[in-house]
C-alpha positions in Angstrom: -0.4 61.9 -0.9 -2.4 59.1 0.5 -1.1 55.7 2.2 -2.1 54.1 -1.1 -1.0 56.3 -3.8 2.5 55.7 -1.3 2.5 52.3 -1.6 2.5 52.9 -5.5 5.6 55.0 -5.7 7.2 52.5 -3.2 6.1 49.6 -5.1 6.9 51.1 -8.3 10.5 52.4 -7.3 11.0 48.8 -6.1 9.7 46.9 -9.3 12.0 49.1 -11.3 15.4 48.2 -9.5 14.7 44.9 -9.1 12.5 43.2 -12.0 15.5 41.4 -14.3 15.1 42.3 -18.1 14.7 39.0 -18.6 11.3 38.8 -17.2 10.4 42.1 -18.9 7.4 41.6 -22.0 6.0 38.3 -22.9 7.0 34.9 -22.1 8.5 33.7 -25.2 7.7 29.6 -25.0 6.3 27.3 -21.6 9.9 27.4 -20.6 9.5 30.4 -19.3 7.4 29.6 -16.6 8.6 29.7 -12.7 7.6 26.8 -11.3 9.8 26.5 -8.6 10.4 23.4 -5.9 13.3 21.4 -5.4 14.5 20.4 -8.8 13.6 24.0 -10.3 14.3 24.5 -13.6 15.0 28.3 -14.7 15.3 29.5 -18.3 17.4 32.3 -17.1 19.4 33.3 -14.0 17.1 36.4 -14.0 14.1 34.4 -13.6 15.7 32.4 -10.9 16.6 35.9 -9.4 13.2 37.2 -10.0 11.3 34.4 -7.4 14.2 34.6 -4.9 13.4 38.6 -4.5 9.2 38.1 -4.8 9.2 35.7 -2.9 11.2 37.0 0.1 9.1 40.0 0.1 6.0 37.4 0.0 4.8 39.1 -3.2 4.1 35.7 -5.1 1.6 35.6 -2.7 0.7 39.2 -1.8 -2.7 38.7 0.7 -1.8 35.7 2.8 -0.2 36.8 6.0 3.5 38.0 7.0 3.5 35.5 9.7 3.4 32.6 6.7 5.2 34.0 4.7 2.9 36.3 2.6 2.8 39.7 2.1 0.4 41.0 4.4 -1.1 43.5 1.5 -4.5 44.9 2.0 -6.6 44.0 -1.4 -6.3 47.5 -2.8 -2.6 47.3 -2.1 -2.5 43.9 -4.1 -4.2 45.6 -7.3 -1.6 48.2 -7.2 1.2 45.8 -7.0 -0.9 43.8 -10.1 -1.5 46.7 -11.9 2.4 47.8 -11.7 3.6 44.3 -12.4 1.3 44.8 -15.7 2.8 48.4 -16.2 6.3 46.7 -16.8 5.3 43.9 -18.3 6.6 41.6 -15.9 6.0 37.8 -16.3 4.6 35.8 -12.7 7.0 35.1 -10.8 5.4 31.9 -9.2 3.4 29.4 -11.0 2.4 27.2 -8.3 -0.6 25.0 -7.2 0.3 25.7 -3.8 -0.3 29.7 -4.2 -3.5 29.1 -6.2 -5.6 25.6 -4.5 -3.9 24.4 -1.7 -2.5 27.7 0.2 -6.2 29.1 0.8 -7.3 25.2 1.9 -4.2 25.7 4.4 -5.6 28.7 5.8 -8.5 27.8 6.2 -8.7 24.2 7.4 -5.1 23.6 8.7 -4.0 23.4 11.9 -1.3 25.8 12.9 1.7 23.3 12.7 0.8 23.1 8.8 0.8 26.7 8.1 4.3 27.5 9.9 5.6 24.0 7.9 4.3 25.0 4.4 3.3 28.2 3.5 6.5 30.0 3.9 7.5 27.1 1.5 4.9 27.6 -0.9 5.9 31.2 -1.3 9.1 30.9 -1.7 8.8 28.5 -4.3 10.7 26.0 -2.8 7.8 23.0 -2.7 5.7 22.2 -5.7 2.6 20.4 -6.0 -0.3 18.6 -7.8 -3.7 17.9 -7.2 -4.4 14.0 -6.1 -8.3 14.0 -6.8 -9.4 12.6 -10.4 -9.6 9.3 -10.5 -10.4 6.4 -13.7 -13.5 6.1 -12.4 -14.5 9.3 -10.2 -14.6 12.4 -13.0 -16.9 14.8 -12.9 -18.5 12.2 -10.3 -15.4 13.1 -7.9 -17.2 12.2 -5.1 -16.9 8.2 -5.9 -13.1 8.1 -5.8 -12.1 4.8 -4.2 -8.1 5.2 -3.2 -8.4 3.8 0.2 -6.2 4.6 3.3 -6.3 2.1 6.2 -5.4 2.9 9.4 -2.5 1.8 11.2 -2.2 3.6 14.4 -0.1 6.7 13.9 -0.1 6.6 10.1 -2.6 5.5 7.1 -1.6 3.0 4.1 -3.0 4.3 0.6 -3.5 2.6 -2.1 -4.8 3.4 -5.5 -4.6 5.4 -8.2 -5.3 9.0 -9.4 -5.5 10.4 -13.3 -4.7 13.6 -15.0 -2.8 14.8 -12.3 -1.1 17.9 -13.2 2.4 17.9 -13.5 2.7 14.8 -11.0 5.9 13.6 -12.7 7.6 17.1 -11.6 6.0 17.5 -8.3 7.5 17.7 -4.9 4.6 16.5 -2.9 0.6 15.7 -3.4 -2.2 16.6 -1.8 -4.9 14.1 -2.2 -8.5 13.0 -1.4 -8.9 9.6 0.3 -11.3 7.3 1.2 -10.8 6.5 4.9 -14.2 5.2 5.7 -15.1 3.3 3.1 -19.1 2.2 4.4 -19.7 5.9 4.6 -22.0 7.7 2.0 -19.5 8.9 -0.6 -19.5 12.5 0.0 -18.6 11.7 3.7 -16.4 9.0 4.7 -13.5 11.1 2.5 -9.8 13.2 3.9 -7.5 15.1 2.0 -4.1 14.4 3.1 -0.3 15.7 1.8 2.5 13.5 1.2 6.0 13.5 -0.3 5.9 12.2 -3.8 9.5 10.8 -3.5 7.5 8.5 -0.9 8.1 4.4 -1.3 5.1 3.2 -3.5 4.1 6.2 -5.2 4.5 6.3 -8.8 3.8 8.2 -12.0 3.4 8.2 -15.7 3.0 10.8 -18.0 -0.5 10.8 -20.6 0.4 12.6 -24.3 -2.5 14.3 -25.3 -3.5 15.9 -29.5 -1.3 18.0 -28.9 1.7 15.7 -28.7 2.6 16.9 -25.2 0.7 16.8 -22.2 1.5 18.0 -18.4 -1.0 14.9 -17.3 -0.2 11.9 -15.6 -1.7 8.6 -14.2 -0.2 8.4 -10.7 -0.3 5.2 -8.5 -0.2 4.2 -4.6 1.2 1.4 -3.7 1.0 0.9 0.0 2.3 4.4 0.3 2.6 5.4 3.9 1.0 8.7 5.0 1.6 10.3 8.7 -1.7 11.5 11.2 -0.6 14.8 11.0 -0.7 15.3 7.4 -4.4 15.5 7.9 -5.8 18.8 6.4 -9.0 19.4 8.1 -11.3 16.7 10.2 -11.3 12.9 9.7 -13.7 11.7 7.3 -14.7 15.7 6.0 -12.1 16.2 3.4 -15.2 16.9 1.3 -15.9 20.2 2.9 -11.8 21.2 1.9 -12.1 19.4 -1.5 -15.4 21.8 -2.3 -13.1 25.0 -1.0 -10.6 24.3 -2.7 -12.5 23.3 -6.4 -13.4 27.0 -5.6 -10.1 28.4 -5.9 -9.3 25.7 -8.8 -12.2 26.8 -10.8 -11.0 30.2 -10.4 -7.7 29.9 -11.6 -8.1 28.0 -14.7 -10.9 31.1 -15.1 -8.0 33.1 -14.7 -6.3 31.8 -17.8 -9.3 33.8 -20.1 -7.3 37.4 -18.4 -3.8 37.0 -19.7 -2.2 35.9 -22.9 1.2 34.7 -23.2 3.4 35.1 -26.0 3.3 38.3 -28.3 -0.2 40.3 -28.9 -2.1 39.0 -31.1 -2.3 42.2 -33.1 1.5 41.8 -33.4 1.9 38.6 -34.9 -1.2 39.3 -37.2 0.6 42.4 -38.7 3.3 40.3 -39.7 1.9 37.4 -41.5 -1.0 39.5 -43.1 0.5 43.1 -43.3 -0.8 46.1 -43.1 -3.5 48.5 -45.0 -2.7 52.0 -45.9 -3.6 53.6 -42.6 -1.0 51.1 -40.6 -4.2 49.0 -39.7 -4.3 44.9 -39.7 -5.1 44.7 -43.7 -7.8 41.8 -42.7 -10.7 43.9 -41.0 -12.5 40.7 -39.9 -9.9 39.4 -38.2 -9.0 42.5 -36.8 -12.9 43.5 -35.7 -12.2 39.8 -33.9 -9.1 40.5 -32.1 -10.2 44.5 -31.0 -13.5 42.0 -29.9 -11.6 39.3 -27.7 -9.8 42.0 -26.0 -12.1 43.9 -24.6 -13.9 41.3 -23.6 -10.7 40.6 -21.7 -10.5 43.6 -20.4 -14.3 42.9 -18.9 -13.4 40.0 -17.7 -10.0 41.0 -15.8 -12.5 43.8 -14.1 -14.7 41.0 -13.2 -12.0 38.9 -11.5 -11.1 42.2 -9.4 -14.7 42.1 -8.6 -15.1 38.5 -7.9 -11.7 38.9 -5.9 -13.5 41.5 -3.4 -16.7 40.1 -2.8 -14.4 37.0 -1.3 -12.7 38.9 0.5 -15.5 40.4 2.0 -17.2 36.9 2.1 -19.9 38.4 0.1 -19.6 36.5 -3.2 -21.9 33.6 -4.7 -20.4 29.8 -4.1 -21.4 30.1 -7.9 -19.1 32.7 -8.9 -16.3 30.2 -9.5 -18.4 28.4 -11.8 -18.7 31.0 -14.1 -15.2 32.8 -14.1 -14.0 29.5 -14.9 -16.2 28.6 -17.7 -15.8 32.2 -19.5 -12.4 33.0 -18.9 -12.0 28.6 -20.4 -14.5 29.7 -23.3 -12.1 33.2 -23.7 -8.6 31.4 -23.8 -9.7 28.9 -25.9 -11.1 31.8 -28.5 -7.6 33.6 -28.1 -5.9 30.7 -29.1 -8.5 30.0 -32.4 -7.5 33.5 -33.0 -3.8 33.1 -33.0 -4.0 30.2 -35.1 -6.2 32.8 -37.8 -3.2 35.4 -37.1 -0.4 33.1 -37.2 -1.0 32.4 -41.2 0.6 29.2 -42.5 3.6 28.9 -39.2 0.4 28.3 -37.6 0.2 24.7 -38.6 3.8 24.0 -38.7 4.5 21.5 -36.4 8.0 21.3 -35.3 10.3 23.4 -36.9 12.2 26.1 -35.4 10.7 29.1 -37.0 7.2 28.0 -34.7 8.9 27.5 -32.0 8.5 23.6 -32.1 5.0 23.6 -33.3 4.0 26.4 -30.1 0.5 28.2 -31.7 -1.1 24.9 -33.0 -0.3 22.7 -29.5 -1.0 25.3 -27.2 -4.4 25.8 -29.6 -4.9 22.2 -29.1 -4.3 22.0 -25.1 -7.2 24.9 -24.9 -9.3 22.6 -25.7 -9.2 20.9 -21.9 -9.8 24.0 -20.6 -13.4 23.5 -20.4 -13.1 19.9 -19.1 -10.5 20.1 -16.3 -11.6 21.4 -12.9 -15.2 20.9 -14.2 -16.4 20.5 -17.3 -18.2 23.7 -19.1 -21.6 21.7 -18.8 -21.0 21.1 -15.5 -20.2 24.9 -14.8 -23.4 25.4 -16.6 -25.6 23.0 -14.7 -24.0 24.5 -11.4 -24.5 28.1 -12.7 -28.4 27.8 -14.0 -29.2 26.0 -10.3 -27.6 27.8 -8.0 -27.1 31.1 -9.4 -29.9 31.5 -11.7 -32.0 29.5 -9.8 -33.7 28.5 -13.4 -36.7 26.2 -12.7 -36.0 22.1 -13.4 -32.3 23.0 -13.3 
């Protein structure tokens, strides 16, 4: 037996005694989701218990390092764990910002004070946070934000205001892109800086989308007092972290295109259309479209293992983000057309109980910022043709 196929019978002896049954097969509505911090919200005591166990082994965050909390797995020991968290359908058991943007930003531009204070956090679930970069005026053009922090000696006053910020109304803390030398060209001249969100000044309000719910908000600084050594990175480059971390953003929303929640679709099809006399989908469009959307899935979660190594090894394209996260956008936002199709008529009920309070049609209609957050798909495609293409007038 090798190290590796040890780690699997370890791992999988592990999973088995201490996975809840709760967590066990799909999530069955957005209240399922882990978010952790420190007003936590848990739709069951077993997914409460399921983050207190991952995350004191550091398995919400399986390659960062056991000195920050992590689990100090090799990448070959990570896809084992992922591909035995699949084998018992187990749900994540961290959603978090922190694991996904600002944890690699940590590690790689802050100081060692920062890691020891928040990683260990971050994996454990017990701090969540939101992105402070889009602003009314500084989109896709992020580079023209104009939130402003003076100096004051040992700490900087910020003012101004951020949009579509994720979740800012739940958040524990922000970390945010400032202007801090404001006669500098815009790409320099900016910092990225944390901060509490329960900090005097700052304040936030929610933005309801098509879908009649939204996890957006405007947020506003109002002479919001920030300390020195909340700095991530040098003075005046917080463009160079903002880029690495867009990276890791770009990525993650990519992600979304590799895993479904709810039932398969095949599942719910059966049910609303029925079957033929072989036990097949009686609809063979739809079901040539579904067999379709999951392997390209299937592709896709092989390229995300492949993406995943050539970063490891610092070998991969600065475009690669670029287009995971406009395919695997393009891919979630076909699953969701195609669960609408399968859904039949509770499809496009609204608010009843039988659809889950409307669940297919708004989480349909929230796809469809998938290819505009973190980027928009034109954007993606712009960077994509340049960069890695290298097409001619691109």
């Amino acid at each position: 037996m090798t190290d590796l196929d040890a780690f699997r019978t370890e791992t999988r002896a592990w999973l088995e005694e201490n996975c809840p049954p709760e967590v066990r097969g799909p999530m069955a509505s957005e209240a399922d989701t882990i978010w952790g911090g420190r007003d936590a919200v848990f739709a069951t005591p077993g997914h409460r218990l399921w983050l207190e166990r991952m995350g004191a082994r550091g398995w919400t965050a399986p390659e960062w390092p056991r000195e920050y909390g992590g689990g100090g797995l090799s990448r070959e020991e990570a896809k084992v764990l992922a591909s035995e968290l699949r084998r018992i359908k187990a749900q994540p058991a961290l959603a978090s910002f922190g694991v996904w943007m600002l944890g690699p930003a940590l590690l790689a531009f802050g100081t060692e004070e920062q890691k020891k204070r928040f990683l260990p956090e971050i994996v454990r679930g017990e701090i969540r946070w939101c992105q402070g970069y889009s602003e009314p005026g500084a989109g896709s053009d992020l580079a023209s934000i104009q939130t402003k922090a003076e100096d004051r000696g040992d700490h900087w006053i910020v003012n101004g205001q951020k949009i579509w910020t994720s979740y800012a109304d739940k958040a524990d803390w922000i970390f945010c892109l400032v202007r801090t030398d404001p006669e500098a060209p815009k790409h320099l001249g900016i910092s990225f800086v944390l901060f509490d969100m329960k900090t005097p000044g700052v304040t936030t309000r929610p933005i309801t989308l098509i879908s009649g719910k939204s996890p957006f908000c405007e947020t506003f600084f109002d002479d919001v007092r920030v300390e020195k050594e909340n700095l991530v990175g040098t003075l005046n480059r917080g463009w160079d972290v903002a880029k690495y971390l867009l990276a890791h953003e770009r990525t993650m929303i990519g992600a979304m295109g590799e895993v479904g929640a709810g039932r398969p679709l095949h599942q719910t099809a059966l049910e609303t259309i029925g079957a033929d006399a072989e036990g097949r989908l009686d609809d063979p469009m739809l079901r040539a479209r579904i067999a379709e959307l999951e392997i390209d899935a299937a592709a896709f979660r092989l390229a995300m293992e492949r993406a995943g190594d050539q970063m490891k090894a610092k070998q991969a394209h600065p475009a690669i983000a670029s287009m995971l996260k406009y395919y695997g956008s393009e891919l979630n936002k076909r699953r969701h057309e195609l669960r609408m199709a399968a859904g039949g008529i509770d499809a496009l009920e609204w608010e009843g109980e039988r659809s889950h309070g409307g669940a297919a049609a708004r989480d349909w209609l929230r796809t469809k910022a998938n290819s505009i957050e973190g980027g928009t798909s034109e954007i993606q495609l712009n960077i994509i043709a340049k960069h890695l293409l290298q097409l001619p007038g691109a």
